[in-house]
C-alpha positions as protocol buffer text, in pm:
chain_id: "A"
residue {
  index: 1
  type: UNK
  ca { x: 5841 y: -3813 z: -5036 }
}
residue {
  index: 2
  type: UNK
  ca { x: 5681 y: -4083 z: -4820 }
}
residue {
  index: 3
  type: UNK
  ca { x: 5353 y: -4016 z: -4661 }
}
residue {
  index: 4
  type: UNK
  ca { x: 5311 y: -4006 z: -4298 }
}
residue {
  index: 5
  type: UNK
  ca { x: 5076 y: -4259 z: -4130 }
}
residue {
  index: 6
  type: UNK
  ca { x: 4740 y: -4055 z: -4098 }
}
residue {
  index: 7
  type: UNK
  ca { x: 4622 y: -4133 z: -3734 }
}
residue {
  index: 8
  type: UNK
  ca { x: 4930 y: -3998 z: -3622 }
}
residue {
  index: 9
  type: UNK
  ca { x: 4818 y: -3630 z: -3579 }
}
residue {
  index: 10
  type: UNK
  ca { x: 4480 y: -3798 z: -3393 }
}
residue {
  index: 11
  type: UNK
  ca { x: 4710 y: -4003 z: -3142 }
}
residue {
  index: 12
  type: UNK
  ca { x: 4898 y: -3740 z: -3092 }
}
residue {
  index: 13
  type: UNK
  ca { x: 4605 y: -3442 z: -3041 }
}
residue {
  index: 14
  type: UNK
  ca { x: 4406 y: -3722 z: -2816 }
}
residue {
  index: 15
  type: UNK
  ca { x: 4699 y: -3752 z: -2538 }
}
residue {
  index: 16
  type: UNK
  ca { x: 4800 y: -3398 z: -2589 }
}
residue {
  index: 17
  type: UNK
  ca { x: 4449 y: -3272 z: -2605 }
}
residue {
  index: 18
  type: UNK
  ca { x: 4330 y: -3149 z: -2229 }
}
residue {
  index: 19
  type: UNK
  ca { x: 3938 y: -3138 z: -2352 }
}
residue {
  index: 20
  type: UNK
  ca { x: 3993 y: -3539 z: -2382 }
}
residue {
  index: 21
  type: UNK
  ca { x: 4257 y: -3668 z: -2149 }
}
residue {
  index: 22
  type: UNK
  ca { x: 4074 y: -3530 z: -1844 }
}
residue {
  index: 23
  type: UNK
  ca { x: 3788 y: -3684 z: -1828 }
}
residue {
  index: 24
  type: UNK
  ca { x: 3932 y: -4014 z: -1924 }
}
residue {
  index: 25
  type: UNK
  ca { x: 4154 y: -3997 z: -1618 }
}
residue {
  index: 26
  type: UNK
  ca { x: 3830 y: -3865 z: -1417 }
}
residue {
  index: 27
  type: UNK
  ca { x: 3658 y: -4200 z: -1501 }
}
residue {
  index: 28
  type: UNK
  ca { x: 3993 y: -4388 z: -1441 }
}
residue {
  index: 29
  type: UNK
  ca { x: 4046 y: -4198 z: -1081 }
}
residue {
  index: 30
  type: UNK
  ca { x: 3666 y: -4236 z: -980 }
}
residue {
  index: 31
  type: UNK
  ca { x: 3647 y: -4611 z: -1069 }
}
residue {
  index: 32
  type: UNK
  ca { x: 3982 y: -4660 z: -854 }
}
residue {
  index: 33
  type: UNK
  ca { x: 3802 y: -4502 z: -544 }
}
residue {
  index: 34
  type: UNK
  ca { x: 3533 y: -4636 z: -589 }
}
residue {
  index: 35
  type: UNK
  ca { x: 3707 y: -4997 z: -605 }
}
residue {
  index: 36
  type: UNK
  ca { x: 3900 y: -4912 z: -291 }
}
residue {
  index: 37
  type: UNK
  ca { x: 3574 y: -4759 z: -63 }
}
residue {
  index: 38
  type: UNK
  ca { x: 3427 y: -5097 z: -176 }
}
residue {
  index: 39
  type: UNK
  ca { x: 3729 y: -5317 z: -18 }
}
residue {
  index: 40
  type: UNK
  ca { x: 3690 y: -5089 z: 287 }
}
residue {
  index: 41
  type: UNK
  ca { x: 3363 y: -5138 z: 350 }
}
residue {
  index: 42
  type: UNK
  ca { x: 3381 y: -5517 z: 297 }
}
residue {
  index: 43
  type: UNK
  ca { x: 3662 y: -5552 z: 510 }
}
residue {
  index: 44
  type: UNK
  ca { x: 3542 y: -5336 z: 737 }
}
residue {
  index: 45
  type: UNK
  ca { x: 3223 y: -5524 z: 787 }
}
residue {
  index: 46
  type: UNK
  ca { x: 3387 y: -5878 z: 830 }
}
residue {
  index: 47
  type: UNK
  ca { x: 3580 y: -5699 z: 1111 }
}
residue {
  index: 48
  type: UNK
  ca { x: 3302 y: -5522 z: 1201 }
}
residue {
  index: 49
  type: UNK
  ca { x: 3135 y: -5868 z: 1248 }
}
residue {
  index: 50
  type: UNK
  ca { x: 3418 y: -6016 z: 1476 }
}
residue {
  index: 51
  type: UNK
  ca { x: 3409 y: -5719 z: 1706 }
}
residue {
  index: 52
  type: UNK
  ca { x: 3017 y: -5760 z: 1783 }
}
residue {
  index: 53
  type: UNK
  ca { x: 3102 y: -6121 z: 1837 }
}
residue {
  index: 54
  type: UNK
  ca { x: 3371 y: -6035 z: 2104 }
}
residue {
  index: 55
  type: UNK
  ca { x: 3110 y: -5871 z: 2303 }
}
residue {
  index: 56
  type: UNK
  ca { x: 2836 y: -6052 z: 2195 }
}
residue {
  index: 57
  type: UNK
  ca { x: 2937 y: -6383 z: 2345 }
}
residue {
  index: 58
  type: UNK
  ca { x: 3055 y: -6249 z: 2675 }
}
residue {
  index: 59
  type: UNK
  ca { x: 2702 y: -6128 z: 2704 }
}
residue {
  index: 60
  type: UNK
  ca { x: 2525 y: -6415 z: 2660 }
}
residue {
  index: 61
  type: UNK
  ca { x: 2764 y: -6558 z: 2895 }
}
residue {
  index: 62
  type: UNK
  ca { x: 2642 y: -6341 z: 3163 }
}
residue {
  index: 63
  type: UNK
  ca { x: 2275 y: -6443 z: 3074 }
}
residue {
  index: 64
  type: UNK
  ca { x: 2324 y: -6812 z: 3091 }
}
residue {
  index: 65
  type: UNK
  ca { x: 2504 y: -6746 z: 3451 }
}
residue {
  index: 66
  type: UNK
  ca { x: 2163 y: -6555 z: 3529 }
}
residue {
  index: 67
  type: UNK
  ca { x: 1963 y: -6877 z: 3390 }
}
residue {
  index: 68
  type: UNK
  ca { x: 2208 y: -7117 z: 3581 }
}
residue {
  index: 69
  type: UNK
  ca { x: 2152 y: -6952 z: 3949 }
}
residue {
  index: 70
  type: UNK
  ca { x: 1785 y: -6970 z: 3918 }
}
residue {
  index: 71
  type: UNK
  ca { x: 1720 y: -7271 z: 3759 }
}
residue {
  index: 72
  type: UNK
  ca { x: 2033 y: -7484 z: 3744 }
}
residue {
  index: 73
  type: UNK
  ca { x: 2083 y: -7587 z: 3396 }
}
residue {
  index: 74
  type: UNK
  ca { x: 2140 y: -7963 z: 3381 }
}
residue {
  index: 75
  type: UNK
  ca { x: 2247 y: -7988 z: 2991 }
}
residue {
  index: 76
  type: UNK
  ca { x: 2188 y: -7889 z: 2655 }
}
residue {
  index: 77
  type: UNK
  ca { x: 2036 y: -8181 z: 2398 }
}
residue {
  index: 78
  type: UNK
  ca { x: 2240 y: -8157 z: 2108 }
}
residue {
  index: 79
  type: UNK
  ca { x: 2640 y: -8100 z: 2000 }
}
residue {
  index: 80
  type: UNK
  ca { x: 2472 y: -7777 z: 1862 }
}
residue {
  index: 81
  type: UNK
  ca { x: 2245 y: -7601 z: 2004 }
}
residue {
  index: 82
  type: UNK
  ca { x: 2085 y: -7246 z: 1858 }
}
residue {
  index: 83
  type: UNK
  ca { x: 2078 y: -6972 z: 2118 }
}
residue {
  index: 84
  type: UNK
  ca { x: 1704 y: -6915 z: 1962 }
}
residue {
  index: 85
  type: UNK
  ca { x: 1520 y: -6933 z: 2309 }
}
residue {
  index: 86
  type: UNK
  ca { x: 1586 y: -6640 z: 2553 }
}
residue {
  index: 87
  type: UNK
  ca { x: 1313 y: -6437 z: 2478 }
}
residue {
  index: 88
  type: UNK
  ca { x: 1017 y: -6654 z: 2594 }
}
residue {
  index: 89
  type: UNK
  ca { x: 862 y: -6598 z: 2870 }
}
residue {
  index: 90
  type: UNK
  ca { x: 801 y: -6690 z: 3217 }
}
residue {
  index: 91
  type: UNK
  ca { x: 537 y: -6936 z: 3191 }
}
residue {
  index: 92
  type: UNK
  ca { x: 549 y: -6955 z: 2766 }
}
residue {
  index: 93
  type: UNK
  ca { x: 669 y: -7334 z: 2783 }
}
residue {
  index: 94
  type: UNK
  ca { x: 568 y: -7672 z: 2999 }
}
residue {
  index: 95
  type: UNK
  ca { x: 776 y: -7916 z: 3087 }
}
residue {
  index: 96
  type: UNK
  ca { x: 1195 y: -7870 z: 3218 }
}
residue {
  index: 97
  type: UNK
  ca { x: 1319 y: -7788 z: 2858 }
}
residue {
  index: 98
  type: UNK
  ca { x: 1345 y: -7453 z: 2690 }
}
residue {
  index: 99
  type: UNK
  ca { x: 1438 y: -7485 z: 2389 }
}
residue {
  index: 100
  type: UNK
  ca { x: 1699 y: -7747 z: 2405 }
}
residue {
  index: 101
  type: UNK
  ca { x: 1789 y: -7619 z: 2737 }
}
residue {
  index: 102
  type: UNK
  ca { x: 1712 y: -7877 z: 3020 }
}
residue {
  index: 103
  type: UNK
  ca { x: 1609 y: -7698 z: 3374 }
}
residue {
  index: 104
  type: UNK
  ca { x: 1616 y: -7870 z: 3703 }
}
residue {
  index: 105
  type: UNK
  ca { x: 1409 y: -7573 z: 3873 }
}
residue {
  index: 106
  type: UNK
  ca { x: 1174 y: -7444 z: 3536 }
}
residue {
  index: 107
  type: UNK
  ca { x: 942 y: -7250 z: 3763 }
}
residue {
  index: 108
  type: UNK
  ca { x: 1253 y: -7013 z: 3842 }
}
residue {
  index: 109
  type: UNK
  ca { x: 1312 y: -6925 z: 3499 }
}
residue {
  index: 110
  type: UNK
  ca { x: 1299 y: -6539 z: 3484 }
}
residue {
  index: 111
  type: UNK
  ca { x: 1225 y: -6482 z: 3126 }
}
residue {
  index: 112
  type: UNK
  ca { x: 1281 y: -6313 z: 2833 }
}
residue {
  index: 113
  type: UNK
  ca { x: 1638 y: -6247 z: 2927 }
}
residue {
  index: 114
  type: UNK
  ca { x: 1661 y: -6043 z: 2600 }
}
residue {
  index: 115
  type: UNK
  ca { x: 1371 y: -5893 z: 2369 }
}
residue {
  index: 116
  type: UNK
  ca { x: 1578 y: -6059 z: 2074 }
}
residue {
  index: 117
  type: UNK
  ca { x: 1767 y: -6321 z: 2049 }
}
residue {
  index: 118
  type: UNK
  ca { x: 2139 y: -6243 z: 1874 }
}
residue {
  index: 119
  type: UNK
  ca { x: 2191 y: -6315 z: 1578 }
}
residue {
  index: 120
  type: UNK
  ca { x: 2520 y: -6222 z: 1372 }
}
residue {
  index: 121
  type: UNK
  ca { x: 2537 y: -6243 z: 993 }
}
residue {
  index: 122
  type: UNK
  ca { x: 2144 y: -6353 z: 1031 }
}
residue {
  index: 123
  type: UNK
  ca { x: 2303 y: -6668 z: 1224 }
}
residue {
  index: 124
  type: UNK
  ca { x: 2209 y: -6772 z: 1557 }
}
residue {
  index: 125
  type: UNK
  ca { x: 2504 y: -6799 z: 1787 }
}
residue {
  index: 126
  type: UNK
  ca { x: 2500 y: -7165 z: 1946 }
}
residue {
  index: 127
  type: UNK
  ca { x: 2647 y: -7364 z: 2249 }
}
residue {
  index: 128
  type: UNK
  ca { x: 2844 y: -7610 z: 2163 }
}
residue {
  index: 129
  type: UNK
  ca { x: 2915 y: -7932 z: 2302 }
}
residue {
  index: 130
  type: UNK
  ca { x: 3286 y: -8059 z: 2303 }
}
residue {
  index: 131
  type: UNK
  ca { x: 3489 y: -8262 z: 2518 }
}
residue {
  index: 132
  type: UNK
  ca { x: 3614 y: -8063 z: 2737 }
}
residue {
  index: 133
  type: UNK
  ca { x: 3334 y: -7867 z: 2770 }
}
residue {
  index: 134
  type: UNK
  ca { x: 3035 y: -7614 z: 2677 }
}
residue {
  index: 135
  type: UNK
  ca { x: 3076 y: -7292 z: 2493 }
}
residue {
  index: 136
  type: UNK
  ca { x: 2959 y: -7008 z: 2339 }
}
residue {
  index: 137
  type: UNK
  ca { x: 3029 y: -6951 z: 1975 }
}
residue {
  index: 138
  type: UNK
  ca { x: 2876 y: -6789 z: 1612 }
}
residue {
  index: 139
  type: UNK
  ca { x: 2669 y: -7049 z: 1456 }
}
residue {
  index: 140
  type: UNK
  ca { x: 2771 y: -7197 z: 1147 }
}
residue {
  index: 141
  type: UNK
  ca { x: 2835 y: -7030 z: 833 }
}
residue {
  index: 142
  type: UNK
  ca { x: 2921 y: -6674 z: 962 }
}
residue {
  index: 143
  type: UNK
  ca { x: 3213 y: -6591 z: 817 }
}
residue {
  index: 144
  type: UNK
  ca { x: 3514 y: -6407 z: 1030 }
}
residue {
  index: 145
  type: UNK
  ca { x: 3746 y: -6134 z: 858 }
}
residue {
  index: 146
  type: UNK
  ca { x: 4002 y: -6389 z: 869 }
}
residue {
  index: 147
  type: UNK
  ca { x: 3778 y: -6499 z: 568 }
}
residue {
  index: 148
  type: UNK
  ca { x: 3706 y: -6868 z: 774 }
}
residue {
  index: 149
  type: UNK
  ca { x: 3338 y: -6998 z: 814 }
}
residue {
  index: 150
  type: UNK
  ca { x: 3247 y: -7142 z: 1106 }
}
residue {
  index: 151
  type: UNK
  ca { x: 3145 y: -7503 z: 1056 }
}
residue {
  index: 152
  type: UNK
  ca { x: 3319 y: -7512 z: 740 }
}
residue {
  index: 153
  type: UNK
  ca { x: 3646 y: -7409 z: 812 }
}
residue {
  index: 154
  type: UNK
  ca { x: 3679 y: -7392 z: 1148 }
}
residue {
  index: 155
  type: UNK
  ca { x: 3527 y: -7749 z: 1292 }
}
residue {
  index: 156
  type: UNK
  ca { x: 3342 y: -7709 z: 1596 }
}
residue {
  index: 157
  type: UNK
  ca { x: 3268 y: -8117 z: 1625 }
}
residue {
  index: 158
  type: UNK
  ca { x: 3304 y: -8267 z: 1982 }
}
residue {
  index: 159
  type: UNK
  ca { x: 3692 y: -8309 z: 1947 }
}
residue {
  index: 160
  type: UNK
  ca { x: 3711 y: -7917 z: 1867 }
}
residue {
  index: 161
  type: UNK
  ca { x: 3960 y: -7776 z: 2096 }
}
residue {
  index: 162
  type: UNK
  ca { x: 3784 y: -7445 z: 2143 }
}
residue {
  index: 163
  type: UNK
  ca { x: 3965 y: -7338 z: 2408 }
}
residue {
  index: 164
  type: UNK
  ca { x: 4284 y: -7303 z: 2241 }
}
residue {
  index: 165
  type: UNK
  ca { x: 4130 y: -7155 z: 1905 }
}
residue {
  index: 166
  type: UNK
  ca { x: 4003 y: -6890 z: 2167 }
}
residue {
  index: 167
  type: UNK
  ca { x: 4373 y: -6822 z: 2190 }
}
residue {
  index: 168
  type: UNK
  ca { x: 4593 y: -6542 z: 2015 }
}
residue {
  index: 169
  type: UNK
  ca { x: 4633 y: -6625 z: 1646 }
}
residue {
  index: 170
  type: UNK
  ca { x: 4409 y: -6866 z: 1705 }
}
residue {
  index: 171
  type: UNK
  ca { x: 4079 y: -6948 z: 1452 }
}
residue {
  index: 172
  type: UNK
  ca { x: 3824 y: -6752 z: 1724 }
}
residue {
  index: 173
  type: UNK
  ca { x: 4010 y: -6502 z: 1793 }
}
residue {
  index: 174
  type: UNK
  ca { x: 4062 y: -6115 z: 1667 }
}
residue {
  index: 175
  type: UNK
  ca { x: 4329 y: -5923 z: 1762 }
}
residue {
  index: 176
  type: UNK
  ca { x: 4345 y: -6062 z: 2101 }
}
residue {
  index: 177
  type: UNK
  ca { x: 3990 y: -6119 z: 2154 }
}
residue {
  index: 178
  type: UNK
  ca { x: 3824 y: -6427 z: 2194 }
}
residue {
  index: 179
  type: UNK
  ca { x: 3555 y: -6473 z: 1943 }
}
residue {
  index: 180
  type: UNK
  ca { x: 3392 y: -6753 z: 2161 }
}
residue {
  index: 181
  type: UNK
  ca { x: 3352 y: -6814 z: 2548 }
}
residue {
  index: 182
  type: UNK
  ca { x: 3319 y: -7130 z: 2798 }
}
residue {
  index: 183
  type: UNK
  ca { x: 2995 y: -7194 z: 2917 }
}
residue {
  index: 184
  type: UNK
  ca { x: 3044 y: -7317 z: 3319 }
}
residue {
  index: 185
  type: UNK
  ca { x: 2732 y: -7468 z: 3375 }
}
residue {
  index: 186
  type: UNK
  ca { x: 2580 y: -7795 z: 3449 }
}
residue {
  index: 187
  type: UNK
  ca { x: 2538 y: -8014 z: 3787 }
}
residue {
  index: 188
  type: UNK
  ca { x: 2804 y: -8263 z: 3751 }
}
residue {
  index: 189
  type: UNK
  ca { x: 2738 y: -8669 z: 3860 }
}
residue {
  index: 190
  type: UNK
  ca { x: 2736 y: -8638 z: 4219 }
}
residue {
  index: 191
  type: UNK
  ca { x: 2494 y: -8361 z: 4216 }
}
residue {
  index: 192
  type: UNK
  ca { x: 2250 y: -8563 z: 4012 }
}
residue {
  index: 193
  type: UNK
  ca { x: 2267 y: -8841 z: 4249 }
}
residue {
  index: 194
  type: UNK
  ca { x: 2234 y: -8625 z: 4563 }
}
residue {
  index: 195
  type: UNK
  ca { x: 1911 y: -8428 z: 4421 }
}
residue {
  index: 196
  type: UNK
  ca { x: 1761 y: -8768 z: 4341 }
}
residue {
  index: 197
  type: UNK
  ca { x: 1856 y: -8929 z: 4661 }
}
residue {
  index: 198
  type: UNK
  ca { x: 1685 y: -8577 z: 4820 }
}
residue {
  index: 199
  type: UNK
  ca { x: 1386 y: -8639 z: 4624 }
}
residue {
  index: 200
  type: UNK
  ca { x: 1328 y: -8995 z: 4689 }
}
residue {
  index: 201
  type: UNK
  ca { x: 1575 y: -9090 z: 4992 }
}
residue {
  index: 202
  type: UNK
  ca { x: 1307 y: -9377 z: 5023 }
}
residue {
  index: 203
  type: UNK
  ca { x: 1424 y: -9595 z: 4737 }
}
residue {
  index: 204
  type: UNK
  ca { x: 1766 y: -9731 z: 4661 }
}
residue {
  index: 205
  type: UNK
  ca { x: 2024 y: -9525 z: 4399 }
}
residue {
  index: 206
  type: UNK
  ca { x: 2201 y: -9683 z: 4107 }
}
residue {
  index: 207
  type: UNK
  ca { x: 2477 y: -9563 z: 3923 }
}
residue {
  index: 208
  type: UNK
  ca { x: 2568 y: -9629 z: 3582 }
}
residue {
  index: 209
  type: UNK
  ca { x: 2873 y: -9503 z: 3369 }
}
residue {
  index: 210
  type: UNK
  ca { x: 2766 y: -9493 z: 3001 }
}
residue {
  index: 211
  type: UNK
  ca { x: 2976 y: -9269 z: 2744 }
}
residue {
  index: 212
  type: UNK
  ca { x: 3145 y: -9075 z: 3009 }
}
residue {
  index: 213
  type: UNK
  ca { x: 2818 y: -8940 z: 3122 }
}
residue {
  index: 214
  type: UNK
  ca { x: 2672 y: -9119 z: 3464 }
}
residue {
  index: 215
  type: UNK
  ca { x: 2309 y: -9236 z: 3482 }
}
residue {
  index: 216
  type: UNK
  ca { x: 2121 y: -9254 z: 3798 }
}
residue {
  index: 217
  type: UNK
  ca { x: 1827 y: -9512 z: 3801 }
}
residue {
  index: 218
  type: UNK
  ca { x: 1612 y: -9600 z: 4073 }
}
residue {
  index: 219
  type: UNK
  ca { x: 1648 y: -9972 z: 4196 }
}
């Protein structure tokens, strides 16, 4: 008579057994929620993140306007510029530039325009210089729920088409909203010239074209 294996009885009490199956499939069951609460709540925070941005950057769009009418912003100094500066004060700086915002009318500046300044992902939001234009945008490294970083993934250089990432299925946007926003500011060429020829109609004007900016010099 051959002898049957002797674990058999055990394999077959352990799967059979109620005492020891169900808390093995508790474990199983609670680690498989617990896996899928933490997907949710990572996913849910990167889309979280987008949907602050969507409003985000209208508002600041409505505070530069505010700056703009008062003071007349001439231009920004760099192809990136941190959104770091809203919250000083009227009368916290000297000279035309906040920040590396340049002012034609500084004494008009109406600050702090917000207690804080924005920040999303502990990134400052930034205006960016392109080509065809200024605009409003996360700063670099946030990361959208499309999984993209900004800077990294989506280039925001001054040949970024920004306007048409803006667009449906486009890089900045979310489920038809634009995570990003054009920035209509700035007195163009002729203005420049005008305000100088206001300020000093005494002395000639010249004009000079350099890398599709103009600069006015006094002759």
């Amino acid at each position: 008579m051959e002898k049957q294996p002797l674990n058999r009885g055990n394999e077959r009490s352990f799967f059979f057994n109620p005492n020891k199956i169900i808390p093995v499939l508790t474990v199983l069951l609670f680690l498989l929620l617990a896996g899928v609460s933490l997907y949710r709540l990572f996913y849910q925070a990167k889309t979280f993140s987008d949907q602050l941005i969507s409003r985000e950057v209208v508002q600041l769009v409505d505070v530069f306007k505010r700056i703009d009418k008062a003071c007349k912003i001439i231009s920004f100094d760099y192809q990136k510029n941190h959104i770091n500066f809203l919250n000083i004060k009227k009368g916290g700086f000297v000279g035309s530039e906040v920040g590396p915002l340049n002012l034609t009318f500084p004494q008009n500046w109406e600050g702090p325009y917000m207690d804080d300044n924005p920040t999303i992902q502990q990134k400052e939001y930034q205006v960016v210089r392109t080509k065809k234009g200024y605009f409003i945008t996360p700063g670099d490294g946030v990361v959208l729920s499309s999984g993209k970083v900004v800077g990294k993934d989506v280039i925001l250089d001054e040949n970024a088409d920004i306007k048409a990432m803006m667009q449906k299925d486009g890089e900045l946007n979310y489920k038809g909203k634009a995570l990003a926003a054009p920035l209509a500011i700035g007195i163009n060429n002729f203005e420049k010239v005008l305000m100088l020829n206001l300020l000093k109609p005494e002395e000639g004007l010249v004009v000079e074209n350099r890398l599709d900016d103009t600069y006015v010099t006094m002759s």
